[in-house]
N, C-alpha and C positions, 0 to 999 in steps of 0.2 A: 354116849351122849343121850342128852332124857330126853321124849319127845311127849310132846301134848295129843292126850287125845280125848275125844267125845263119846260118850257112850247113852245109848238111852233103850235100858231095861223094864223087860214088861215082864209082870208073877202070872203063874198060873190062875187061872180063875179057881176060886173055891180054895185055894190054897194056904188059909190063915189072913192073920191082918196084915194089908199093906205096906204101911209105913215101919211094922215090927221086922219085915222083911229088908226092906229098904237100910234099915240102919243096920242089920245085919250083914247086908252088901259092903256098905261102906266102912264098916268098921273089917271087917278082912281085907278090902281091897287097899287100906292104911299097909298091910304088911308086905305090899310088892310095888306102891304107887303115893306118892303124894296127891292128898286131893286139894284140887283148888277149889272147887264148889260145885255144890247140888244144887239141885230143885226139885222138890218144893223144900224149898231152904227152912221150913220149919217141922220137919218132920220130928215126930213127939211129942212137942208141943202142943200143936192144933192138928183137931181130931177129922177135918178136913181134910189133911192131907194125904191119909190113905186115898180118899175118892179121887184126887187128883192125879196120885201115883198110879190107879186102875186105869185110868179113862187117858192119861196122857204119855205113862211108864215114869219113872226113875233117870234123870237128866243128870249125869256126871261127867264135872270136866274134869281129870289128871293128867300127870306128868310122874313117869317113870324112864328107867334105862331099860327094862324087860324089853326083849322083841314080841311081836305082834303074834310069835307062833304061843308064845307064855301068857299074855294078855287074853287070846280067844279060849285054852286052854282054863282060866281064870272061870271063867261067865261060862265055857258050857260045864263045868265041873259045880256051880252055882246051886244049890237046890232049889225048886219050886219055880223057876228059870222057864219060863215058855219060849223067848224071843230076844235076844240082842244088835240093835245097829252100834258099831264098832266105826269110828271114825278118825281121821288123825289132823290135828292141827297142823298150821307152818311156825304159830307164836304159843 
């Protein structure tokens, strides 16, 4: 059964650019998780959004079957990874 969950990642300080990270998350996290949406929903785009990413982290909602031991395993295996809250939806 897949379950929804929330996640909101923060990069090391000093650790390269933001948002080049951020899509790097997400684009691996496609290979164990459906994403339903990020924030800041325009990352690469607008050059904003790395500062947004620092100051606020990396806001992702998915939906996978993985259990929650494979999901933690995911993000602290992450590079450049200071910090994750890991939360699980009901919808």
């Amino acid at each position: 059964m897949s379950c929804v969950h929330d996640v909101v990642i923060y990069f090391e300080e000093g650790s390269g650019t933001q948002d080049y990270k951020a899509l790097a998350v997400i684009f691996s996290l496609k290979k164990i998780a459906n994403i339903i949406e990020f924030y800041p929903k325009d990352i690469g785009s607008n050059h904003q959004s790395a500062g947004i990413i620092k100051e606020e982290g990396l806001r992702i909602r998915f939906s996978t079957e993985c259990n929650l031991e494979k999901i933690q395993k995911f993000f602290f295996e992450t590079i450049s990874l200071k910090d994750f809250e890991l939360g699980t939806s009901d919808h």
